[in-house]
Backbone as ProteinMPNN parsed JSONL, in Angstrom:
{"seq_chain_A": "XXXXXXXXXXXXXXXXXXXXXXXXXXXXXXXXXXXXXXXXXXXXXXXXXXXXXXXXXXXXXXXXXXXXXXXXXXXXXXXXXXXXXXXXXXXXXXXXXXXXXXXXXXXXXXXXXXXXXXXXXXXXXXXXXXXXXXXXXXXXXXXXXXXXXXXXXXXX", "coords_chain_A": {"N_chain_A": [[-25.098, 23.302, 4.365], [-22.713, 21.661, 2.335], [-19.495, 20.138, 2.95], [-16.734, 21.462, 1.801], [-14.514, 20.111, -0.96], [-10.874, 19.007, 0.031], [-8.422, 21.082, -1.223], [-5.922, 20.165, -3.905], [-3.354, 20.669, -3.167], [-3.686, 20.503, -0.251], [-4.662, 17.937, 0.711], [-2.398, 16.731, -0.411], [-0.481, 17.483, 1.557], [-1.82, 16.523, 3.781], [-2.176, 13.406, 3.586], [0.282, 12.453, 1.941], [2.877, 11.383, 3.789], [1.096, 9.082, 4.837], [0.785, 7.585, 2.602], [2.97, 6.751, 1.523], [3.897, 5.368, 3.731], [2.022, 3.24, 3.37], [2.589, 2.03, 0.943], [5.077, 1.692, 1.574], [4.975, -0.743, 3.511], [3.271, -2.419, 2.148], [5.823, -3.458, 0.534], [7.39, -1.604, -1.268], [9.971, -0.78, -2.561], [10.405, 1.668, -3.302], [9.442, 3.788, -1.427], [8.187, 6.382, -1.428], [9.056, 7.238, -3.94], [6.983, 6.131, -5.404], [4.317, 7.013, -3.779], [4.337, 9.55, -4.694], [4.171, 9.436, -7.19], [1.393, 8.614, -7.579], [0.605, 10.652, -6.911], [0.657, 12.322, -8.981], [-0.542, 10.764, -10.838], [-3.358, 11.845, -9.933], [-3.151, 14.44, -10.068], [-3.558, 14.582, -13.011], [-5.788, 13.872, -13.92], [-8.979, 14.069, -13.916], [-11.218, 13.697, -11.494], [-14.849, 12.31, -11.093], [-15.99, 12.506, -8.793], [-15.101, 14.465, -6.04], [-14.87, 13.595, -3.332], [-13.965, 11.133, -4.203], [-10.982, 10.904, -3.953], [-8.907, 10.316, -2.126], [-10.02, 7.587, -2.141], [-8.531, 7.151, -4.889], [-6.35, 7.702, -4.478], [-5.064, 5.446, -2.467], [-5.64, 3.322, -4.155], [-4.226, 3.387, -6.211], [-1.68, 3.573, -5.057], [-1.252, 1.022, -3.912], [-1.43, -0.322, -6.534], [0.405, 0.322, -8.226], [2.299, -0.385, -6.061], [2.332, -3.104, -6.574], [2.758, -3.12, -9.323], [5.354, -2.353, -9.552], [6.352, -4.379, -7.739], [6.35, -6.734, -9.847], [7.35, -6.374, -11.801], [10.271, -6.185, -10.643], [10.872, -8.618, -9.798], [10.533, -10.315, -12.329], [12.919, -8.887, -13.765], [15.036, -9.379, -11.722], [15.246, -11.939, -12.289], [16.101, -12.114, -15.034], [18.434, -11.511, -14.288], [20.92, -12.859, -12.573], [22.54, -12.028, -10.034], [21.099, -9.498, -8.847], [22.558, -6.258, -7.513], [22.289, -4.996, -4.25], [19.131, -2.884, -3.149], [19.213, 0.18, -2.312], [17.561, 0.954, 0.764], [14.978, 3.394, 1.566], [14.565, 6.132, 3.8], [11.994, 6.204, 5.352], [11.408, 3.238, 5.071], [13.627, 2.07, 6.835], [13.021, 3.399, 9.023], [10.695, 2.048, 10.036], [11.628, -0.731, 9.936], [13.195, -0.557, 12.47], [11.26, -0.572, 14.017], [10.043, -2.215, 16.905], [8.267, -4.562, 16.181], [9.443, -5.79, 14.554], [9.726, -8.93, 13.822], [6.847, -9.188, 12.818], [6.504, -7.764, 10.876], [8.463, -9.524, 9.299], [7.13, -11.556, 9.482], [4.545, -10.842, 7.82], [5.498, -10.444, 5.742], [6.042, -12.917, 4.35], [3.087, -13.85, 3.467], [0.906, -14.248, 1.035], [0.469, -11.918, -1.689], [-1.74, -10.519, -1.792], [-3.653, -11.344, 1.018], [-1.214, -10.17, 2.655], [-2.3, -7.583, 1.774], [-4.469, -6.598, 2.642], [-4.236, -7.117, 5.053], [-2.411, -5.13, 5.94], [-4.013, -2.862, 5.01], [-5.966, -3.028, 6.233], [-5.188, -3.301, 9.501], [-3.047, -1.282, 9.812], [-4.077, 1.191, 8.498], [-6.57, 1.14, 9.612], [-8.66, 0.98, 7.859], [-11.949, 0.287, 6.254], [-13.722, -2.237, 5.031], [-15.093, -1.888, 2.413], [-13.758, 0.294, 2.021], [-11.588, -0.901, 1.737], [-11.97, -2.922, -0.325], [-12.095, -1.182, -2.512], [-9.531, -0.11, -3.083], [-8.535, -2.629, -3.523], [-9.147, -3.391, -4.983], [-11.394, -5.371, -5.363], [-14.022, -7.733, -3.726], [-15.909, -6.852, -1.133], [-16.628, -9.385, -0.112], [-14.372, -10.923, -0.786], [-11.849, -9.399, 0.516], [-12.253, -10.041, 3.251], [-12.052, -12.585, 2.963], [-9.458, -12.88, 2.109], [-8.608, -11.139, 4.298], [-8.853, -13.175, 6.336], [-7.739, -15.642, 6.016], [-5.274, -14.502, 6.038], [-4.621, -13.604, 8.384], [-4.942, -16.219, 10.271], [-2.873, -17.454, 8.738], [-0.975, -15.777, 9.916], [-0.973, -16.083, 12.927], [-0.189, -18.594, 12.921], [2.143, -18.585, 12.218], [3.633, -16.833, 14.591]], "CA_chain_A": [[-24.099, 23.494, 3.335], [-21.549, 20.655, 2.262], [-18.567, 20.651, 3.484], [-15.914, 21.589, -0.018], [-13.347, 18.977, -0.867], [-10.0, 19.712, 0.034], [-7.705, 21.384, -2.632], [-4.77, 19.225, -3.888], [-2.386, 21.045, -1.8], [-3.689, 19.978, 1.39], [-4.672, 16.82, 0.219], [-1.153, 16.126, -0.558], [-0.125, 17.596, 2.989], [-2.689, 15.835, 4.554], [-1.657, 12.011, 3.199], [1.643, 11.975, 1.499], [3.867, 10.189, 4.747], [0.235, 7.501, 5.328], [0.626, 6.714, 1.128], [4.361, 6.592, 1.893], [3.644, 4.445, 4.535], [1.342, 2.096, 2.887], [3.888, 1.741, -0.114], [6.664, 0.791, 2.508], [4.675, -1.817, 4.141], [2.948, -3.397, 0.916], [7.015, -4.073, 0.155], [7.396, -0.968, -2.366], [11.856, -0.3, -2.753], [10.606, 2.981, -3.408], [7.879, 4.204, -1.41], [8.3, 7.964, -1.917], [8.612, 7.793, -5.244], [5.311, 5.198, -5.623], [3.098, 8.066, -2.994], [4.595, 11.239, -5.509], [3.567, 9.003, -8.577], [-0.043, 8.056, -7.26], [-0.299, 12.101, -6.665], [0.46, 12.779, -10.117], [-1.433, 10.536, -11.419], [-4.496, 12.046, -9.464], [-3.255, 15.704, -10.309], [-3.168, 15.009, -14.37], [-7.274, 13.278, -13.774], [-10.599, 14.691, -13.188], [-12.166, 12.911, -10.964], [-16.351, 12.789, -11.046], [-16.45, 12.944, -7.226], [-13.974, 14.904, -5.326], [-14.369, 12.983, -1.941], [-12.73, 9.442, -3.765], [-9.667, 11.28, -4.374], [-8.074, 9.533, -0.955], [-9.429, 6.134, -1.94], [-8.138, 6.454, -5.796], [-4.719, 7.337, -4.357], [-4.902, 4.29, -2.025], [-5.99, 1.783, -5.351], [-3.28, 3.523, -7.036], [-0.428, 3.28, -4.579], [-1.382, -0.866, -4.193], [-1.737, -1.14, -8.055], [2.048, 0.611, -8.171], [3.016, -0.795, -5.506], [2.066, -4.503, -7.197], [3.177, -3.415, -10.698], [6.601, -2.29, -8.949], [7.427, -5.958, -7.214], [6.224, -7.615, -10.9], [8.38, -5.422, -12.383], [11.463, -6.163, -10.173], [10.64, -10.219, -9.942], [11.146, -10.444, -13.812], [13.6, -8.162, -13.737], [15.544, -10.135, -10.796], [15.038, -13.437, -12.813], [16.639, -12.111, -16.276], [19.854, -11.269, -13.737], [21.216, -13.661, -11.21], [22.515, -11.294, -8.765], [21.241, -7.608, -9.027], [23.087, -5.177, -6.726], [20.803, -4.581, -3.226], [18.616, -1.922, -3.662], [19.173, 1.031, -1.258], [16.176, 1.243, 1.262], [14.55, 4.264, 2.45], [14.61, 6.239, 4.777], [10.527, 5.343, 5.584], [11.319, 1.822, 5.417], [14.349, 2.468, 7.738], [12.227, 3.523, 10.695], [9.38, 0.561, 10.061], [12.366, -2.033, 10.221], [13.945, -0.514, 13.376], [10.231, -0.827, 15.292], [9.346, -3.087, 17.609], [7.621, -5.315, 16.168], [10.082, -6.815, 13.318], [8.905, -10.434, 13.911], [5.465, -9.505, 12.45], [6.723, -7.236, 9.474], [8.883, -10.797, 8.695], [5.851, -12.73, 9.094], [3.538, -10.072, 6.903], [6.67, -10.073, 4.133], [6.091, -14.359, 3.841], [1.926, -13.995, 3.166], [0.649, -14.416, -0.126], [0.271, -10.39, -1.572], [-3.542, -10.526, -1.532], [-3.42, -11.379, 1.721], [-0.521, -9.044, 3.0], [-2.489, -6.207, 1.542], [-5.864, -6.666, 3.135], [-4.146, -6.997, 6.666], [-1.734, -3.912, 6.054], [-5.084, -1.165, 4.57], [-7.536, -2.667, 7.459], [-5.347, -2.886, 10.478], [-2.434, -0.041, 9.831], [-4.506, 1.983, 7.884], [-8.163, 0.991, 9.534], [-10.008, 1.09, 6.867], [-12.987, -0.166, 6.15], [-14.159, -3.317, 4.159], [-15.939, -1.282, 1.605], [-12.236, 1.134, 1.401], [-10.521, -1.791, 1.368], [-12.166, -3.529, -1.499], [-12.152, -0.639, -3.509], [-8.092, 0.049, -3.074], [-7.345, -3.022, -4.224], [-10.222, -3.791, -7.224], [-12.027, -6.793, -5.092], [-14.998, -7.207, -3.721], [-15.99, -6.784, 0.297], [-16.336, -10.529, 0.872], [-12.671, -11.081, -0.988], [-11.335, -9.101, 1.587], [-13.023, -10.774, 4.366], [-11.502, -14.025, 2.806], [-7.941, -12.406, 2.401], [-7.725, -10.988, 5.847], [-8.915, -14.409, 7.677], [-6.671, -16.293, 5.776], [-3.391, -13.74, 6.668], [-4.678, -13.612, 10.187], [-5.079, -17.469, 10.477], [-1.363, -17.91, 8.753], [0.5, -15.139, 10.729], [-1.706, -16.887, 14.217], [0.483, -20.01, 12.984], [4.037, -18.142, 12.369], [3.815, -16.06, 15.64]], "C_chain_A": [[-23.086, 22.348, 3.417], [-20.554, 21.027, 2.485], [-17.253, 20.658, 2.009], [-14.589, 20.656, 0.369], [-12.223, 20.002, -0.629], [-9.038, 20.346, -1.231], [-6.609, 20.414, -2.808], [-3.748, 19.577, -2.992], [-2.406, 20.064, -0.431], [-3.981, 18.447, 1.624], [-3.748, 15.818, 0.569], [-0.241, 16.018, 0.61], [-0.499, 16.827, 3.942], [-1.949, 14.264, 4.645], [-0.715, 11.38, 2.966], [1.857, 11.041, 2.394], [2.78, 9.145, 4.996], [0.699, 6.935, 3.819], [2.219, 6.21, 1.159], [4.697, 5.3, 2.655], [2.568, 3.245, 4.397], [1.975, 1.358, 2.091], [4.992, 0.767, 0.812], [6.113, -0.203, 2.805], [3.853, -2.875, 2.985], [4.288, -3.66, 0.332], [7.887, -3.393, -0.826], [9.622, -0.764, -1.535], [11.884, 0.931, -2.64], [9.363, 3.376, -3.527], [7.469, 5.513, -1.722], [7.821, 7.987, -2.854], [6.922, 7.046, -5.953], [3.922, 6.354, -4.615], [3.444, 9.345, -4.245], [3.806, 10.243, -7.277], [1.94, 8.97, -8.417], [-0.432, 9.751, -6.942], [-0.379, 12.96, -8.208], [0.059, 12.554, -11.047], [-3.212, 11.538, -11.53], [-4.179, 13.475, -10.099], [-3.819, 15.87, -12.061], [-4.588, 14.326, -15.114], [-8.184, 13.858, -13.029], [-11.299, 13.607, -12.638], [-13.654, 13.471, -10.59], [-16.681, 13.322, -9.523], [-15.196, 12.956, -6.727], [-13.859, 14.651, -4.183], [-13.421, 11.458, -2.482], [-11.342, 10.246, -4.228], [-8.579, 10.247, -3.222], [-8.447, 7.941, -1.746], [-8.812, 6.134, -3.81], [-6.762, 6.39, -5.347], [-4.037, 6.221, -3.559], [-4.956, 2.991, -3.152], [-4.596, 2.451, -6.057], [-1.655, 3.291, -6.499], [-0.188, 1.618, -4.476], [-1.22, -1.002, -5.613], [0.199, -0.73, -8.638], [2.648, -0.323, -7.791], [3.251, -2.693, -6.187], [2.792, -4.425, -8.836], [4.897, -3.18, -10.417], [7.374, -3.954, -8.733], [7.492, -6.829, -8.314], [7.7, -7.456, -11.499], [9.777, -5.903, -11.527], [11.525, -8.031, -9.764], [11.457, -10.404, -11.397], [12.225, -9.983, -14.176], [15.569, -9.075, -13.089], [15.937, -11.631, -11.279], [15.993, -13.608, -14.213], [18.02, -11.776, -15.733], [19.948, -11.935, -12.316], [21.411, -13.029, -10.249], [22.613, -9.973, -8.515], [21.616, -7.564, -7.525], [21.558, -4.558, -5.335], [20.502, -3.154, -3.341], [18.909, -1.142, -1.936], [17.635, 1.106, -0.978], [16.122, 2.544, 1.74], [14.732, 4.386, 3.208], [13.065, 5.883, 6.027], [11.124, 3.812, 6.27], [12.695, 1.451, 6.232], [13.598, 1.644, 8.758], [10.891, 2.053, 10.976], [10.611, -0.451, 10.361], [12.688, -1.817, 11.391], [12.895, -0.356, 14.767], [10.988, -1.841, 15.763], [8.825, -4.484, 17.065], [8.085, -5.528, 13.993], [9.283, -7.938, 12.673], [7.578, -10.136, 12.6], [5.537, -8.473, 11.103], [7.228, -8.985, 8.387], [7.787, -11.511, 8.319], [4.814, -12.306, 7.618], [4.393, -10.77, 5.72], [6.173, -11.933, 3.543], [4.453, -14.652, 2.99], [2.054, -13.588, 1.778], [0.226, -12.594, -0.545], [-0.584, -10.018, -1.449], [-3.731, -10.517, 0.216], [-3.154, -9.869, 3.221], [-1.336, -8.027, 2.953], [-3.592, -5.852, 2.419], [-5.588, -6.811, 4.683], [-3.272, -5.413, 6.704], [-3.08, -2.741, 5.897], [-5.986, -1.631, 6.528], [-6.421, -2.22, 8.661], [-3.767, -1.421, 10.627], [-3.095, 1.025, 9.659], [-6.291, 2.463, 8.582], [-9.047, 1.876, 8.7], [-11.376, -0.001, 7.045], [-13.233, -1.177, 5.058], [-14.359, -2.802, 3.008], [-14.17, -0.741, 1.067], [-11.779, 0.255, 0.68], [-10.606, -2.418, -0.402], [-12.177, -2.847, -2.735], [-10.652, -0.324, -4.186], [-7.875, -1.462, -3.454], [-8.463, -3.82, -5.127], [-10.643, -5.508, -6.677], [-13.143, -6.26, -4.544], [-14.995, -7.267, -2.188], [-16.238, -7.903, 0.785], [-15.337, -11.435, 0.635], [-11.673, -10.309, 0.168], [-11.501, -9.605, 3.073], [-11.969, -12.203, 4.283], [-10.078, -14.027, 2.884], [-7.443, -11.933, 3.754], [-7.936, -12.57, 7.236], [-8.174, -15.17, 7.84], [-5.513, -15.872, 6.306], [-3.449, -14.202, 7.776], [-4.329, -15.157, 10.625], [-3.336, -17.872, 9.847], [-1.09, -17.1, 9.42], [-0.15, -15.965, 12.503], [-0.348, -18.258, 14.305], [1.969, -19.792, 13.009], [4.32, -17.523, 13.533], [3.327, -16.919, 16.558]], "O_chain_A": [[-22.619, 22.073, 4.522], [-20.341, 22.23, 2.334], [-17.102, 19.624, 1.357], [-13.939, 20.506, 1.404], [-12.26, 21.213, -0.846], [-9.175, 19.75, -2.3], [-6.322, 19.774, -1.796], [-3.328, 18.809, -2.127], [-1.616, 19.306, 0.133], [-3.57, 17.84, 2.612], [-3.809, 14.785, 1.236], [0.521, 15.081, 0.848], [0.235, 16.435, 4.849], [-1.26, 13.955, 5.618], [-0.477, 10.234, 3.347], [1.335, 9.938, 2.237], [3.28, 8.101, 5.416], [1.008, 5.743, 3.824], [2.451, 5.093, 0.696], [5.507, 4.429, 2.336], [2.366, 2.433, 5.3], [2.06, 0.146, 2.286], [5.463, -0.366, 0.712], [6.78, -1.113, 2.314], [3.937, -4.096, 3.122], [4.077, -4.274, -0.714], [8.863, -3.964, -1.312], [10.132, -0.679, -0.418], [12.823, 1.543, -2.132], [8.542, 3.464, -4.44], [6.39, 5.706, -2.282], [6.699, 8.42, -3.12], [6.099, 7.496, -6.75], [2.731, 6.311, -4.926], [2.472, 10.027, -4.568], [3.06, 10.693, -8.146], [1.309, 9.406, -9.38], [-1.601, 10.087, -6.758], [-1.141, 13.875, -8.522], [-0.001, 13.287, -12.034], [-3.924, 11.81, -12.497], [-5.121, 13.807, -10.819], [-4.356, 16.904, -12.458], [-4.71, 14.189, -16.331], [-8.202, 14.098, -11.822], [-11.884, 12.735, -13.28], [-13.871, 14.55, -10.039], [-17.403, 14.261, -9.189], [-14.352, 12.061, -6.78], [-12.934, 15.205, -3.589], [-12.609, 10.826, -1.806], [-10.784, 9.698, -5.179], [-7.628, 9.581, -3.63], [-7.529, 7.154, -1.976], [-8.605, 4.976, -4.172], [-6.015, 5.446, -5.605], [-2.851, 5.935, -3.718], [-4.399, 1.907, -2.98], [-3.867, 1.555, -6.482], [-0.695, 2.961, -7.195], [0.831, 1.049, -4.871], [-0.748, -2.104, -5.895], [0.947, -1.464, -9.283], [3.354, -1.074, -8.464], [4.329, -3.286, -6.15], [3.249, -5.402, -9.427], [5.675, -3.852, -11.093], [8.363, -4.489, -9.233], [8.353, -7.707, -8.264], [8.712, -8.151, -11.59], [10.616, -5.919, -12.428], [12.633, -8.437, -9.411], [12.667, -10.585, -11.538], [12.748, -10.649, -15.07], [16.648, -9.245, -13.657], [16.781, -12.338, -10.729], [16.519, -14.666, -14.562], [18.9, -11.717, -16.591], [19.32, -11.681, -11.289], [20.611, -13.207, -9.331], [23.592, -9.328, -8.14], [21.278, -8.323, -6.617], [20.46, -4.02, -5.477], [21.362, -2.307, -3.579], [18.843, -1.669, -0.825], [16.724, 1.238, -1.796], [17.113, 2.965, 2.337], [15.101, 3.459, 3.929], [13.142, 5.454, 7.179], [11.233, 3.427, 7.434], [12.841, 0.228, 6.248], [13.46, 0.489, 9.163], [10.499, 1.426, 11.96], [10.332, -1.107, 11.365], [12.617, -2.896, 11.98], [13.208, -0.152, 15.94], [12.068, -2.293, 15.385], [9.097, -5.491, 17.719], [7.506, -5.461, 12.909], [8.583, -8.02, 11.665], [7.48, -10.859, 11.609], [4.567, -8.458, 10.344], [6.721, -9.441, 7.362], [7.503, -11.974, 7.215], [4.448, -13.055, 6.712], [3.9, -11.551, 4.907], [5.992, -12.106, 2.338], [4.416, -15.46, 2.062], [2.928, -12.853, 1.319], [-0.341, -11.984, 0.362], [-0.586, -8.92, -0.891], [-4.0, -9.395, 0.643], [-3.827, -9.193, 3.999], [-1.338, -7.335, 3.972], [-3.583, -4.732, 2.93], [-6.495, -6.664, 5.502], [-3.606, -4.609, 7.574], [-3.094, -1.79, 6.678], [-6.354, -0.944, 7.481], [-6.463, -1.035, 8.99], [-3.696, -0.745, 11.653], [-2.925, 1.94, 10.465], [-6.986, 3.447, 8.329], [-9.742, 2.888, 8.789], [-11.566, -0.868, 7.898], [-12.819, -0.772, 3.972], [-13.604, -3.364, 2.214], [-13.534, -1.189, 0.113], [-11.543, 0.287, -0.528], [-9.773, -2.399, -1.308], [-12.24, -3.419, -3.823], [-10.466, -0.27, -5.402], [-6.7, -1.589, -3.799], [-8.292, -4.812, -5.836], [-10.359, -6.544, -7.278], [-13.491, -5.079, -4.581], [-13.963, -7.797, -1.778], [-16.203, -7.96, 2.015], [-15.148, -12.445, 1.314], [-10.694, -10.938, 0.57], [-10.628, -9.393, 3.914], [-11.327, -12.713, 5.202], [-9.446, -14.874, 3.515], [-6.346, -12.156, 4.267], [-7.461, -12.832, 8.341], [-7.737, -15.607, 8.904], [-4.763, -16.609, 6.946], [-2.665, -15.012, 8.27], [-3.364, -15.275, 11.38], [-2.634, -18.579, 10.571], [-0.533, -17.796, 10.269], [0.805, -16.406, 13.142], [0.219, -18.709, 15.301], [2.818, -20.484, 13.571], [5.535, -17.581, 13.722], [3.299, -16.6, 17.747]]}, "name": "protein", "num_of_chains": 1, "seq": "XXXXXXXXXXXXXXXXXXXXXXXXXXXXXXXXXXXXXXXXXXXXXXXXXXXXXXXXXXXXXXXXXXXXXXXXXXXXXXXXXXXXXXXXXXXXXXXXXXXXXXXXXXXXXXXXXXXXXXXXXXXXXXXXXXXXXXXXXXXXXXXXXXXXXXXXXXXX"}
């Protein structure tokens, strides 16, 4: 007997603070509200197969999280000096690790890049995950994480 997908509930229990935490570290202002959007996307869509529910809400929190920083670039550009954005409490606790240095370094990589080192080694995913969360293919990711790795090797 197969084992039955989970219901959205638990789903949502299950993942929320990792989509939270993917958001914060792909650079999102507002990772909360980018993990509660990517669940209500998924709630208000039938999906054909009820195991990709995890990776659409991973392609959907990157595709946020990317239409978010566009969105606040252009934004940033039509006003010389917007008002700093209050950070999270998420992206708080990630700044007040350990291991600053290598958030700084991540924050300088190209976003392709960034993203493909944040899903594999925060998240370990898988090549295959990976390429599907962010709409490339499994030897674009290969090429995006060698490259990050090979620049942050040179900033650290």
């Amino acid at each position: 007997m197969a084992p039955t997908a989970p219901t959205f509930a638990e789903l949502f229990a299950a993942q929320y603070q990792s989509l939270v935490r993917l958001a914060g570290l792909l650079g999102a202002d507002d990772p909360e509200d980018i993990a509660q959007e990517a669940f209500a996307r998924l709630h208000s869509r039938r999906l054909r197969d009820d195991a990709a529910a995890l990776g659409y809400l991973r392609a959907t929190v990157c595709n946020l999280t990317r239409n978010r920083l566009r969105h606040l670039r252009i934004t940033r550009l039509r006003r010389p000096d917007p008002p700093e954005h209050a950070r999270s409490s998420e992206h708080a606790v990630i700044v007040a690790e350990e291991h600053r240095e290598l958030l700084a370094a991540l924050d300088t990589l190209p976003r392709r890049q960034r993203e493909a080192l944040i899903l594999r080694y925060w998240l370990d995913l898988s090549e295959r995950e990976i390429a599907d969360a962010m709409g490339v293919s499994p030897g674009s990711v290969k090429t995006h994480a060698s490259r990050g790795m090979a620049a942050l090797r040179g900033m650290l």
